[in-house]
N, C-alpha and C positions, 0 to 999 in steps of 0.2 A: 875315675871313670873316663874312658877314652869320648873323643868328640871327633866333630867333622863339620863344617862347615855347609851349608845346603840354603840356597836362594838368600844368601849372605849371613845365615844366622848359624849361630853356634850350638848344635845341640848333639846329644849323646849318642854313640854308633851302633844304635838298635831301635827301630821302631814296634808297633803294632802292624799286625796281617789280620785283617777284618772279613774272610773272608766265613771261617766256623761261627759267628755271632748270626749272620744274613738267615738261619735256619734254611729249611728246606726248599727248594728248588730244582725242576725237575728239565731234560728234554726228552720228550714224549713219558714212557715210566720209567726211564734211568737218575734217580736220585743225583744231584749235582751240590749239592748240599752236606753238611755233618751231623743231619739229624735235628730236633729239635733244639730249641734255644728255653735260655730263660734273661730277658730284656735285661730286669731288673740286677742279675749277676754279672751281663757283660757292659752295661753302663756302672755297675760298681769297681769294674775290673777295669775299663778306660780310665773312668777318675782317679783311682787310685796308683794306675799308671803316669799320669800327669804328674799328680802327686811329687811322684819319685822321681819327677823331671824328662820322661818321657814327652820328647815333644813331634813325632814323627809317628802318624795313623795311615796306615793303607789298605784302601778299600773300591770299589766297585759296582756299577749300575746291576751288574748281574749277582752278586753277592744278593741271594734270599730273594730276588729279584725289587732292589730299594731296598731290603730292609734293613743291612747293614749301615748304609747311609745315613738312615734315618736314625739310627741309635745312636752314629758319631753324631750325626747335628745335634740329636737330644742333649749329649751329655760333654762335648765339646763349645758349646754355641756362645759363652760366656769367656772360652779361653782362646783370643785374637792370636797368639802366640803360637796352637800347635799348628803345623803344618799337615794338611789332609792331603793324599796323592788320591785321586780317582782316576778311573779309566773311560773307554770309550771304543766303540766298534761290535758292541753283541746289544743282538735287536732281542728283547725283551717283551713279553706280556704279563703286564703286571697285575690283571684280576686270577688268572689261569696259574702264575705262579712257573711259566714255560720260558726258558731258553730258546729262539725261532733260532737265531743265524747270523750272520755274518753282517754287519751296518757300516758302509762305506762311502755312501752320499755327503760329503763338506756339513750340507745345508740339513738333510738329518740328522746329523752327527751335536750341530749347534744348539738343536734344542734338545737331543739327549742331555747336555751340557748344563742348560737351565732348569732342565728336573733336576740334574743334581745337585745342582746349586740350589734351590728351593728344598731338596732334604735335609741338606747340610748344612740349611739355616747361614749359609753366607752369600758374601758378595764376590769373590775371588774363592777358587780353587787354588791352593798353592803349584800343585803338580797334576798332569793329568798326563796317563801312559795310552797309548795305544793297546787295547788287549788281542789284539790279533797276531797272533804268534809266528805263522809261516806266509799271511799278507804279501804278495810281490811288492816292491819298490817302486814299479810305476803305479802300483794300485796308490799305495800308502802318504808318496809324495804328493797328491791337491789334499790331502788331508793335513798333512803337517803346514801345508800353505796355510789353509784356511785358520790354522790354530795360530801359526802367526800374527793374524789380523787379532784374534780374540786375546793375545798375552798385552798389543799394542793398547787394547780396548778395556782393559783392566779384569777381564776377568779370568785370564791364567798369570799363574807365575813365572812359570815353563812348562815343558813336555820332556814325554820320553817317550820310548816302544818297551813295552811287557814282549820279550822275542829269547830265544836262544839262538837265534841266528847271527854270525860272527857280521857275515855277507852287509844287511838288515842296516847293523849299527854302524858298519862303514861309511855306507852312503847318506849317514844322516847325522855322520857325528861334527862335521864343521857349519850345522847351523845355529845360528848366533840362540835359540832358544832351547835349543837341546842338551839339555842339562844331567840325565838320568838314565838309567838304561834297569829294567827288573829279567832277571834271567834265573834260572836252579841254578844254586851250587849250595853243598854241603860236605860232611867231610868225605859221602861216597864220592861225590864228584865235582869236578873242578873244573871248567871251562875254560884251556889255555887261550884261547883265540879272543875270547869276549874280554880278561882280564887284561889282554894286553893293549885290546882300544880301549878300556878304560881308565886305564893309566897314561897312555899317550895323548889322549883328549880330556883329560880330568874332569870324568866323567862320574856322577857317585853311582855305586851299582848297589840296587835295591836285591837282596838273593832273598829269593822265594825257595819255600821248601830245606829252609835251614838246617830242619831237625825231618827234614825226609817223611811230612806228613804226621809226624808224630812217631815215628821208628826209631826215632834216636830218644827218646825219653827213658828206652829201656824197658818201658811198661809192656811190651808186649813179648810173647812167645813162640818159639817155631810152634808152625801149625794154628796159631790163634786164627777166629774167624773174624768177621767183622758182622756187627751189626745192619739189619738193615737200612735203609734211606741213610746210607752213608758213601759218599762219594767213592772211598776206598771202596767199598766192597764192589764199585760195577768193572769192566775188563775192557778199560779202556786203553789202545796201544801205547799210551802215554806217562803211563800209571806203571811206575819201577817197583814201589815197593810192598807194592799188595797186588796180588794176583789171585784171578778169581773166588775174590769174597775173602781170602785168607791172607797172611803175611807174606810174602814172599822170604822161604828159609835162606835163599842166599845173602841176604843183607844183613841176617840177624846172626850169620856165621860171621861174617865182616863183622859187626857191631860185637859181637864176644873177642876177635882176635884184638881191637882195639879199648875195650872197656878199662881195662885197668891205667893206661894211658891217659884217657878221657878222665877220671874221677880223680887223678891227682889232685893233690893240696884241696883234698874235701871236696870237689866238686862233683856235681848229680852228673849223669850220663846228657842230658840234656845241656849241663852248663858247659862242659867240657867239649861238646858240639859248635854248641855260638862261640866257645874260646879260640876255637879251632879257628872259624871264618876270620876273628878279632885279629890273627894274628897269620894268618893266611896271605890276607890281600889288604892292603892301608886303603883301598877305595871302597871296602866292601858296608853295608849297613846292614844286617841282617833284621828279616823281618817276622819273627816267629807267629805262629795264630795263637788263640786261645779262645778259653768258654768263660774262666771264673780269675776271680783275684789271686787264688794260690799257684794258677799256673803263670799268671805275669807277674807274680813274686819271685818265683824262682827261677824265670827267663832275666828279668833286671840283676838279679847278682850275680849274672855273670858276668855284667858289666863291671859290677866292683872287685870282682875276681882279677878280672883283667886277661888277657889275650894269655894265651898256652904257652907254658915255658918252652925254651927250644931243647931239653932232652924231652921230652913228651910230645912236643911237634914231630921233631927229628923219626922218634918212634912209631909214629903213625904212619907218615911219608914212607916208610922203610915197609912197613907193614901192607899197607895198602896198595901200593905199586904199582899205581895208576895206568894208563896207555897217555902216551903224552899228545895223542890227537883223537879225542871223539868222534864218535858219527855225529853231524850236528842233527838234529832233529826236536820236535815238540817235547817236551819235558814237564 
């Protein structure tokens, strides 16, 4: 099992994505959520991740609006060892169950901070990212100030930016608490800009969207729909691999050119995904979601799999034939 070091400890190069646990949440009627939840499956599905030495949770104020939080506090509160990343910067209304907008006030921002800590049943946040994705740099700098004061104060461990912005991480990557950077990359796509400040500044990068929302698991079909009160099915510009309410067929024609690739030496369409990252980028932590125990059963062995051989990397790379500079944008 590959490792990596993070806020000095040694733990395994895959975390939890907390954000399908959070259940429903909405802004205005556009579903921001995966649907219902069942508590009691995704605190069996955390513990049991533990369990298997998963020790890295990431999750969010706006995930379920708290409730995501509230489930890691439930079912983490006893183990001092895992590391929780949370976020910070979306203003929140938590009877309504509403996304409002954008939170950039220092002194706002501090006691979003202590609600979360009060869900997550601790005293320290290990990590805590900026979720404000396209945020200007003069906006976002008295913010990372003021977090400053709170890592000196004991209640961060560090920070990062949640950003696909190359720009974003330049300007923030030589401060002495900025440790993390969460951005998309999966095997459709790979962000040459972002990988190479993250290596230059050894920086760990958290890749959201590993498995492409759940497209790379294989389980789905050209033409599938999506269900309702599910975040995929709404059309929002940002949203690659579901379009209006349906799959997006060109990823699943990508995802057939590379499948045989992917499921070498036994592995599912999903493990051959996070192999891909494992052996992609040495800075990379991939942070897959999930609902139940069987899908963080079969996200963890690809850990014991191990990173993609190089003729089945080689194959992909060959396959897929990337553009060697993206548009940068929200993701």
């Amino acid at each position: 099992m590959e490792h990596i070091t993070l806020l000095g400890q040694q733990i395994p190069r895959m975390g939890l994505g907390c954000w399908a646990i959070g259940g429903p949440f909405y802004s205005g009627n556009k579903a921001y959520g995966y649907g219902k939840v069942d508590d009691k499956q995704s605190i069996d599905a955390i513990e049991y991740a533990y369990d298997q030495g998963i020790r890295l949770f990431d999750t969010a104020p706006a995930y379920g609006i708290g409730h995501s939080e509230s489930i890691l506090g439930q079912a983490l509160k006893n183990k001092p060892d895992a590391i929780i990343s949370s976020k910070i910067g979306l203003e929140c209304n938590r009877v309504t169950k509403q996304f409002i907008g954008p939170e950039t006030d220092p002194e706002t921002i501090v006691k979003s901070i202590d609600e979360s800590l009060s869900r997550l049943q601790r005293e320290r946040i290990g990590l805590l990212f900026l979720h404000l994705n396209s945020l200007s740099i003069e906006e976002a700098e008295p913010i990372f100030d003021r977090l400053d004061t709170l890592v000196q104060e004991g209640k961060l461990g560090a920070y990062g930016w949640s950003t696909d912005f190359s720009q974003s991480i330049a300007a923030m990557a030589e401060r002495e608490h900025f440790r993390c950077v969460q951005h998309c990359m999966n095997v459709f796509f790979s962000p040459n800009k972002i990988q190479q400040l993250t290596q230059k500044h050894e920086l760990v990068s958290f890749c959201r969207s590993p498995l492409a929302m759940g497209l790379l698991t294989g389980k789905f079909q050209a033409g599938s729909s999506i269900t309702a009160g599910d975040i995929r099915g709404q059309s929002e510009e940002w949203l690659d691999y579901f379009k209006d309410g349906k799959v997006n067929d060109h990823y699943i024609e990508q995802l057939d050119r590379i499948r045989r690739a992917l499921t070498r030496s036994g592995r599912t369409p999903a493990q051959g995904a996070l192999a891909w990252i494992l052996r992609h980028d040495s800075r990379a932590v991939p942070i897959p979601g999930f609902r139940n125990r069987q899908q963080v059963a079969e996200n963890i062995a690809a850990l014991s799999l191990g990173s993609l051989e190089d003729n089945a990397y080689a194959e992909i790379e060959q396959l897929m034939n990337r553009p060697v500079d993206y548009q940068e944008r929200e993701r």
